[in-house]
Every structure is written in C-alpha cells, then in structure tokens.
LUMRO-597639 format. One line per field, with one value per residue: residue in one letter; x, y, z of N, C-alpha, C, O in turn; residue number from 0. Coordinates in steps of 0.2 Angstrom, whole numbers. Atoms other than C-alpha are relative to their C-alpha. Example, Ala and Ser with C-alpha at 12.3 -4.5 7.8 and 13.67 -1.06 7.14 Angstrom:
resn: (a | s)
nxx: (4 | -4)
nyy: (-6 | -6)
nzz: (0 | -1)
caxx: (62 | 68)
cayy: (-22 | -5)
cazz: (39 | 36)
cxx: (4 | -4)
cyy: (6 | 5)
czz: (0 | 3)
oxx: (9 | -1)
oyy: (5 | 11)
ozz: (3 | 4)
resi: (0 | 1)
% end
This chain:
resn: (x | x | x | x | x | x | x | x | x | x | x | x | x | x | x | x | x | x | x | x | x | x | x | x | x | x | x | x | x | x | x | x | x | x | x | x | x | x | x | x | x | x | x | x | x | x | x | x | x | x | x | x | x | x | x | x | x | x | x | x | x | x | x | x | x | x | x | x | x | x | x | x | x | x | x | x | x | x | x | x | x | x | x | x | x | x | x | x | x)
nxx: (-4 | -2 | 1 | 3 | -5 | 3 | -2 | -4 | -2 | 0 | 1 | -6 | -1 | -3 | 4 | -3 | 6 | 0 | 5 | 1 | 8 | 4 | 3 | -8 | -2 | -3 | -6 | -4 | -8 | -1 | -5 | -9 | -3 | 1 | -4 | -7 | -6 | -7 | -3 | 1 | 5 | -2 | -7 | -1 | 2 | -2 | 1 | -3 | -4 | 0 | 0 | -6 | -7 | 2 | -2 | -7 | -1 | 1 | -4 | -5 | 0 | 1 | -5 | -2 | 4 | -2 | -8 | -3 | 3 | -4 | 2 | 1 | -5 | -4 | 3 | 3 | -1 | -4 | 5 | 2 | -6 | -1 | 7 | 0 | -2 | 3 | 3 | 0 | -3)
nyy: (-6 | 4 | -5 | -7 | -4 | -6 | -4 | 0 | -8 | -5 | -7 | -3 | 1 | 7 | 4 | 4 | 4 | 4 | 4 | 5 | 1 | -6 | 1 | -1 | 8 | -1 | 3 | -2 | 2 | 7 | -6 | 2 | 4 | 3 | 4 | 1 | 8 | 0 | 5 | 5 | 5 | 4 | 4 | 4 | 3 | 4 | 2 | -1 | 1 | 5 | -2 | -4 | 5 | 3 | -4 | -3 | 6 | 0 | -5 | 3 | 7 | -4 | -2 | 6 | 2 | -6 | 0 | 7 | -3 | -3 | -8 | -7 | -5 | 0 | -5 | 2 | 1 | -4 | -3 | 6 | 3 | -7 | 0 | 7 | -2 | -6 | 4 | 1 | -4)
nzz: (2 | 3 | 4 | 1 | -3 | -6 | 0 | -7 | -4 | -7 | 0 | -2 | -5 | -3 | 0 | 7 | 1 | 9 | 4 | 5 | 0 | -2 | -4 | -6 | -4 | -10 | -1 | -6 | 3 | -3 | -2 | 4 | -4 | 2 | 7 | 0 | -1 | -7 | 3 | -5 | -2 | 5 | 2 | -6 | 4 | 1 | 8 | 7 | -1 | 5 | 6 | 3 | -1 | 8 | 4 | -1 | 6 | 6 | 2 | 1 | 5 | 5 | 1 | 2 | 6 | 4 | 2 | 6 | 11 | 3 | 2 | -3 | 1 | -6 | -5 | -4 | -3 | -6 | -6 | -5 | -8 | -3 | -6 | -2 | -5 | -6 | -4 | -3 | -5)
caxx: (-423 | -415 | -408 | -412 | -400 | -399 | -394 | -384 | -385 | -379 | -385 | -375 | -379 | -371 | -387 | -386 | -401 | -402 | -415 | -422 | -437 | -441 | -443 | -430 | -422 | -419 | -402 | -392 | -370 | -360 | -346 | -328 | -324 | -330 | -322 | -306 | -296 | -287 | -273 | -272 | -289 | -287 | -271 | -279 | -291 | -286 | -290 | -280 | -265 | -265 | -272 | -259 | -246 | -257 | -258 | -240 | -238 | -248 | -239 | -223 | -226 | -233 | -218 | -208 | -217 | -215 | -196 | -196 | -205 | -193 | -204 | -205 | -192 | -175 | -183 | -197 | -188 | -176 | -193 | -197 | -183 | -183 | -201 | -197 | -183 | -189 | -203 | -195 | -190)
cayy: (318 | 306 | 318 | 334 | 348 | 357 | 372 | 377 | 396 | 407 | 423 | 436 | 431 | 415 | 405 | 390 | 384 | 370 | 367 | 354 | 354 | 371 | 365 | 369 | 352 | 350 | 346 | 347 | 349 | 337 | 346 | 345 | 337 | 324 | 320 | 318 | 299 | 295 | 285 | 273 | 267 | 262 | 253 | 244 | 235 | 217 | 213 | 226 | 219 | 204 | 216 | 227 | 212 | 204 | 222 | 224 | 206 | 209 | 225 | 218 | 202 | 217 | 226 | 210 | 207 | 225 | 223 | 207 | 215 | 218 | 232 | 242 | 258 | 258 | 276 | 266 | 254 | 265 | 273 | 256 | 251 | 269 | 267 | 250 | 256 | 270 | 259 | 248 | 252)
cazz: (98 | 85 | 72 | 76 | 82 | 98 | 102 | 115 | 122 | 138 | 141 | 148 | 165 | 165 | 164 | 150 | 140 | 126 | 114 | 104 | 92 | 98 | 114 | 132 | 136 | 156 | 159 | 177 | 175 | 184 | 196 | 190 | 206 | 198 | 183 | 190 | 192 | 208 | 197 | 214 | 215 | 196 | 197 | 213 | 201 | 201 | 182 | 175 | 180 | 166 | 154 | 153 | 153 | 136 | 128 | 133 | 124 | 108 | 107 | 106 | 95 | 84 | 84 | 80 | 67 | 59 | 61 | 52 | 36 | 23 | 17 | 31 | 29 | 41 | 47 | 52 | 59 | 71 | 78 | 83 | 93 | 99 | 107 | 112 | 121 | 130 | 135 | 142 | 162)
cxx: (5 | 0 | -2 | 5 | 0 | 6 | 2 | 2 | 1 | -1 | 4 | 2 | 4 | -6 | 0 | -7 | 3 | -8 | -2 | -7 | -2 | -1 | 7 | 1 | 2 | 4 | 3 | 10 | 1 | 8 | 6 | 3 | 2 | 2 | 5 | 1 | 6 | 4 | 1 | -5 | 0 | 5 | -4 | -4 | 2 | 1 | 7 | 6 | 3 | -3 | 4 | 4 | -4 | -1 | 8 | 4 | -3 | 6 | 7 | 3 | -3 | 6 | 5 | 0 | 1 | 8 | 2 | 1 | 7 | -2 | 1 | 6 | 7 | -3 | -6 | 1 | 2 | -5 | -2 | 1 | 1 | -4 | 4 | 4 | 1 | -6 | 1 | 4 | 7)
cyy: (-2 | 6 | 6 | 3 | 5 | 4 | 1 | 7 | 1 | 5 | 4 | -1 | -6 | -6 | -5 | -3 | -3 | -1 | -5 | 1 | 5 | 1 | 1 | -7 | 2 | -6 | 3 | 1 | -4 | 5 | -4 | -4 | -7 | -4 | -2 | -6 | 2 | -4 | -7 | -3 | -3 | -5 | -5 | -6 | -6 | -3 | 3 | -1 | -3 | 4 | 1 | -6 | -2 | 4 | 0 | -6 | 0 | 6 | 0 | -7 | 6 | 4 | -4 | -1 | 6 | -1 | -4 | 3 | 2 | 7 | 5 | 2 | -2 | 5 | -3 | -5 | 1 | 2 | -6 | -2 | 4 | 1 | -6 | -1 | 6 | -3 | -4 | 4 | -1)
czz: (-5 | -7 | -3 | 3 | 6 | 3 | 8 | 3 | 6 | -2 | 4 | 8 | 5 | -1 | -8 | -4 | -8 | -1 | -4 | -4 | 3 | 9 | 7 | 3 | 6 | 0 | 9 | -2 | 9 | 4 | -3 | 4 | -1 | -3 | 2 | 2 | 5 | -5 | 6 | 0 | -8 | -1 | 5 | -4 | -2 | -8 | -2 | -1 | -9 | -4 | -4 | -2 | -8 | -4 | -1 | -8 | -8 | -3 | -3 | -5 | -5 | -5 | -3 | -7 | -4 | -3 | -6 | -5 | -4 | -4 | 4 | -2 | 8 | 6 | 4 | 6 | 5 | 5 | 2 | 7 | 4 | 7 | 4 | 7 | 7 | 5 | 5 | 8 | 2)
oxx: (10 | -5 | -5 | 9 | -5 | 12 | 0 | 8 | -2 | 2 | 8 | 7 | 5 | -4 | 2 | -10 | 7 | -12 | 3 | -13 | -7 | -3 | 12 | -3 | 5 | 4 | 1 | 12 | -2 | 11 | 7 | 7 | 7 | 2 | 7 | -4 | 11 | 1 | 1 | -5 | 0 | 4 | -2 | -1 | 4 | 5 | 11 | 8 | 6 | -2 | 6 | 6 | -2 | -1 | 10 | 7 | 1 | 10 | 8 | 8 | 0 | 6 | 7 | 4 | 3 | 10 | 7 | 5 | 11 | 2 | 1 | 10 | 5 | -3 | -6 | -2 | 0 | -4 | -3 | -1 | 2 | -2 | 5 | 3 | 5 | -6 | -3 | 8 | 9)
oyy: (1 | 8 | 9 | -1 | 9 | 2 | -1 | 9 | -2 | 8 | 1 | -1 | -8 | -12 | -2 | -7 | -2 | -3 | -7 | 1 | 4 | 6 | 0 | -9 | 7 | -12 | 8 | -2 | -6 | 9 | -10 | -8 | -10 | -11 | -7 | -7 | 5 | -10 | -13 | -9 | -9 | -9 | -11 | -11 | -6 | -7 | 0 | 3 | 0 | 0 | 0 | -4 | 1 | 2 | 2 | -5 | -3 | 5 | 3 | -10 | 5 | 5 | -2 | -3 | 4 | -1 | -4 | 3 | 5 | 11 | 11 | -1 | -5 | 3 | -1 | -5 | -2 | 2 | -6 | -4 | 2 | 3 | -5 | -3 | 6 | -3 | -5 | 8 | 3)
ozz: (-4 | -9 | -8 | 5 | 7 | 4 | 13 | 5 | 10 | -7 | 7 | 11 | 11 | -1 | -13 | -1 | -13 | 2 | -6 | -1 | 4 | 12 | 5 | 8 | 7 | -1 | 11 | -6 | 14 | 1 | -5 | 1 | 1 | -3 | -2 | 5 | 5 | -5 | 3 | 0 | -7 | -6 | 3 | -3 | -8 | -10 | -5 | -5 | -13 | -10 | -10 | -8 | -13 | -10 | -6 | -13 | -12 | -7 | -8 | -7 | -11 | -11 | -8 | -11 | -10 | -9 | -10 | -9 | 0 | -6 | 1 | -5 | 13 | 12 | 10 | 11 | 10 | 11 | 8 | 13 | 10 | 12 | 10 | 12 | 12 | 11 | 10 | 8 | 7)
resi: (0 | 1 | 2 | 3 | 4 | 5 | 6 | 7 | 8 | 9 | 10 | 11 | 12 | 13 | 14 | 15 | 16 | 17 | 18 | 19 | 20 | 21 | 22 | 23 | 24 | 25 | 26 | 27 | 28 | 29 | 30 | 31 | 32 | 33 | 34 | 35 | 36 | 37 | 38 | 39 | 40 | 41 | 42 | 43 | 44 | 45 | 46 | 47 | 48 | 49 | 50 | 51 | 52 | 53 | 54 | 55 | 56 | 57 | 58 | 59 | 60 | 61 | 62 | 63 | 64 | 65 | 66 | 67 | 68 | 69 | 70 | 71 | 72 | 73 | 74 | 75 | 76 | 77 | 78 | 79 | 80 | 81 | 82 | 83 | 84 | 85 | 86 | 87 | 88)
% end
C-alpha cells in the first residue's frame, strides 16, 4: 500500500469505511480509554529519573553557552534567564 492514497468516508449512519487501491481496507478503532497516561505509572519508571537530570544538564550547559555569545540579542538574553528562572523550583 506504499504510495497510494486512502480514502476515508462515514456515511450518515455513523459507520466508517477506508479505501485503498479500490479495495475496503479492514481496520478495528482503539477505545479512548485507552489512550490516556497515568502520569504515576510514568514517573515510576526507574530510568527516567537520570534522564531527565542529563536533559536538564545538557539544557543548561546550552543555555550557558547562548548567554556567553556575544551575538545573541539582550532580548534574547532576558528570555533566557526568564525561562531559566521559572524553571527552576
């Protein structure tokens, strides 16, 4: 199905058909219940402790490093410190 287009209708009654190629592709949906993120069971995840902490670090060795620049603008600057200091808790 690699480069072809498919079509995606409902008719009035609510039922949903896709196409492809002419042909009616067989799909199931996925309940909404579903989609959703406990933020608790996420945070529980022993790894992403130390991620966050090494984005947090590159993040701020980036910032650092903007400040330094003599090119950036002051307005750029000020947003910096801004974020910087809201971020922190």
């Amino acid at each position: 199905m690699r480069r072809t287009t498919a079509l995606v209708s409902e008719a009035a009654d609510g039922t949903v058909t896709i196409r492809g190629n002419g042909r009616v592709l067989a799909y199931r949906l996925h309940p909404r219940d579903h989609a959703r993120l406990v933020p608790g069971v996420v945070v529980e995840h022993k790894h992403l402790d130390g991620v966050f902490a090494w984005i947090e670090a590159q993040q701020h060795d980036r910032d650092a490093a903007r400040l330094a620049n003599p090119k950036v603008t002051h307005r750029a600057k000020k947003r910096l410190r801004a974020a910087a200091s809201s971020a922190d808790p």
